[in-house]
N, C-alpha and C positions, 0 to 999 in steps of 0.2 A: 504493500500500500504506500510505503514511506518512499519507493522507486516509482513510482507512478505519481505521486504528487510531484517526486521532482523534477519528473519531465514534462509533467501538465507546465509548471512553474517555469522551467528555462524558455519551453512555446512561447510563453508570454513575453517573458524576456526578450526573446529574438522580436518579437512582436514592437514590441518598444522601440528596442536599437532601431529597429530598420525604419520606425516612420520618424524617430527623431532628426531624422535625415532630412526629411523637409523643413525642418524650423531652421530659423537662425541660429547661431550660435549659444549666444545664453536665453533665449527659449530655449535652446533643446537642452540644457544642460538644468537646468528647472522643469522640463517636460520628464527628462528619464530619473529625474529624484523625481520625484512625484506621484509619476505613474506605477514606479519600483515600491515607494513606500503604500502607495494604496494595494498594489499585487500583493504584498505580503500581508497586511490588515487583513487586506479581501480575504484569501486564504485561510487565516486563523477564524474569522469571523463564520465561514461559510464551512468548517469544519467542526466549531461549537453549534451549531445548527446541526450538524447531521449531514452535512452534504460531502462528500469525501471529493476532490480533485475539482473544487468549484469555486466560484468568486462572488462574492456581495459588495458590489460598491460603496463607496463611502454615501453614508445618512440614512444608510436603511434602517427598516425599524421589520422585526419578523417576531410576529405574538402565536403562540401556540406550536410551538416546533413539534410536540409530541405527534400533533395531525398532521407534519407534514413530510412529505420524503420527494426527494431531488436526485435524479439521475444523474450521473457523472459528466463531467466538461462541462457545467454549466457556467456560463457568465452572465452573470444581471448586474447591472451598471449603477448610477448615484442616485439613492432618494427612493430605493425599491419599499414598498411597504404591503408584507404579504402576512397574513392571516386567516387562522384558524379560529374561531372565534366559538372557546368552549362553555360563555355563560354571557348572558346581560341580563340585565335587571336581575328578575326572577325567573329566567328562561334559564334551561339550559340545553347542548347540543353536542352531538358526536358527528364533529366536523373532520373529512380528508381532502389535502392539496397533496394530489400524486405528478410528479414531474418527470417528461421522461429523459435520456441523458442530452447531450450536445444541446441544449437549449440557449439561445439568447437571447437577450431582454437587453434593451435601452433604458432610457432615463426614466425615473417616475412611474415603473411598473405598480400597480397596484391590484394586488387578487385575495379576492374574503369569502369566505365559503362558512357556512355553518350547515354546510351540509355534505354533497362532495364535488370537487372540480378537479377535472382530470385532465392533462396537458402531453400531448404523443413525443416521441421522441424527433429531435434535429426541427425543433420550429425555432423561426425570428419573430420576435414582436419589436415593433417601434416603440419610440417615443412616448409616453403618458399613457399607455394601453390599459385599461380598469374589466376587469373580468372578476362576478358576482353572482352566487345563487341564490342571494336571498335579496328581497326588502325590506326598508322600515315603514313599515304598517302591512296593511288586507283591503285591498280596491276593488277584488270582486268575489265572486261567491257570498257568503256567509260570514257572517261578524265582522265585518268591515272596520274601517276605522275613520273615526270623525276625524271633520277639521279641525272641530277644537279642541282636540288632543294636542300638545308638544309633540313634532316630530321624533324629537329623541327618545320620547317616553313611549312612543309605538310600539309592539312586539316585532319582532323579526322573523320572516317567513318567508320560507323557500318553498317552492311549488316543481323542483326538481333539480337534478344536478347540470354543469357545464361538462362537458366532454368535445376534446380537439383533439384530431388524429395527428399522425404524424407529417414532418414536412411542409408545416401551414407557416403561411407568412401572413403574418399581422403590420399592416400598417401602424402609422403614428395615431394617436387617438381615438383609437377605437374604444368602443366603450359594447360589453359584451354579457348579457342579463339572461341566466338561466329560468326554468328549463330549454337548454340547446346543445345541438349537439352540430360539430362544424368538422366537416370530414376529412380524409387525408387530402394532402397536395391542393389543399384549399390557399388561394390570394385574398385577402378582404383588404380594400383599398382606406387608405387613410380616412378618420373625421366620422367611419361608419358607424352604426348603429346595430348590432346583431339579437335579433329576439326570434327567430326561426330557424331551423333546421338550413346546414347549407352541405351536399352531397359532394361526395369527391369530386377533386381534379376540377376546380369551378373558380371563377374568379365573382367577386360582391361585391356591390359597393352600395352605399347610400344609408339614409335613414329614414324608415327601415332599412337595413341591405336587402340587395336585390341581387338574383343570378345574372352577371353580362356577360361571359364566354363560360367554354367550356372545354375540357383539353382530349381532342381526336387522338383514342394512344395509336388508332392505324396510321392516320398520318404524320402525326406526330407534333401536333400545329394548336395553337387555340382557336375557336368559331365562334362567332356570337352565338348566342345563344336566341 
């Protein structure tokens, strides 16, 4: 284990060196202190979590680690805030965030589950990407919840789990509200909105998302759809 983190860690390393190459001189020489001292934090930080051979950028905040497990080569970037969320008020829950390995995440990743969310292995997400199975409050069915309740004071209630296959590319901003399930070699374009089911090999976009191509594995090509 201890030989495999230290080759996940040199990767980086080379990683570094080689783009401080584009900076000027002392940018780059405050780029590779920098980015070195955050790779090592990253590491210690993302191995008291549970995640063996993986990195948490500086600011994260991760609540509930017992519900969560991280596939290996994982890099999530600055500001990530992920959560398992085992009790509020007087509620309580048996929340899982299952992760699978090579996953990346950019800046401001945000996923809370009190229920379960499931992430396939070798996906990118952008930018501020927020994936959720529950809400605060009940809008329909039965026992709803008033307006003049405090939002905060709401119960939390999930009406099903997240599930993303493998190989999916998440835009920047996406904001992603269970129950859904978003299938392998899926695109969802920046800004979207995802509350429906989206099937393999598909590209979405909008709010709602919507299906706009589709990938011909005969040809090998995307189609509109």
């Amino acid at each position: 284990m201890l030989l495999n983190s230290l080759r996940y860690a040199y990767g980086h390393i080379r990683y570094i060196v080689r783009t401080s190459a584009n900076e000027r001189p002392v940018s780059a020489v405050i780029y590779l202190i920098r980015e070195t001292i955050n790779l090592i934090f990253g590491m210690f930080a993302a191995t008291a979590a549970g995640w063996t051979e993986s990195i948490l950028g500086p600011g994260h905040k991760v609540r509930g680690s017992k519900g969560i497990t991280m596939g290996k080569n994982a890099s999530i970037k600055r500001q990530a805030w992920i959560e398992a969320v085992f009790s509020y008020n007087a509620q309580t829950f048996s929340p899982t965030i299952s992760v699978g390995q090579g996953f990346v995440a950019a800046d401001r990743l945000h996923i809370s589950a009190i229920n379960r969310i499931e992430i396939g292995d070798n996906c990118l997400f952008g930018s501020g990407v927020y994936i959720s199975d529950h809400n605060h409050g009940v809008y329909k069915g039965s026992d709803q919840s008033s307006p003049q309740e405090p939002p905060i004071e709401r119960k939390l209630v999930s009406f099903g789990p997240v599930v993303i296959g493998d190989n999916v590319w998440i835009g920047d901003h996406v904001v992603i509200i269970g129950p859904v399930t978003i299938g392998k070699g899926v695109v969802v374009g920046a800004n979207s909105v995802v509350t429906r089911d989206i099937p393999d090999n598909t590209i979405a976009a909008g709010s709602p998302a919507r299906i706009l191509k589709k990938f011909n594995l005969a040809l090998g090509q995307w189609e509109q759809s």
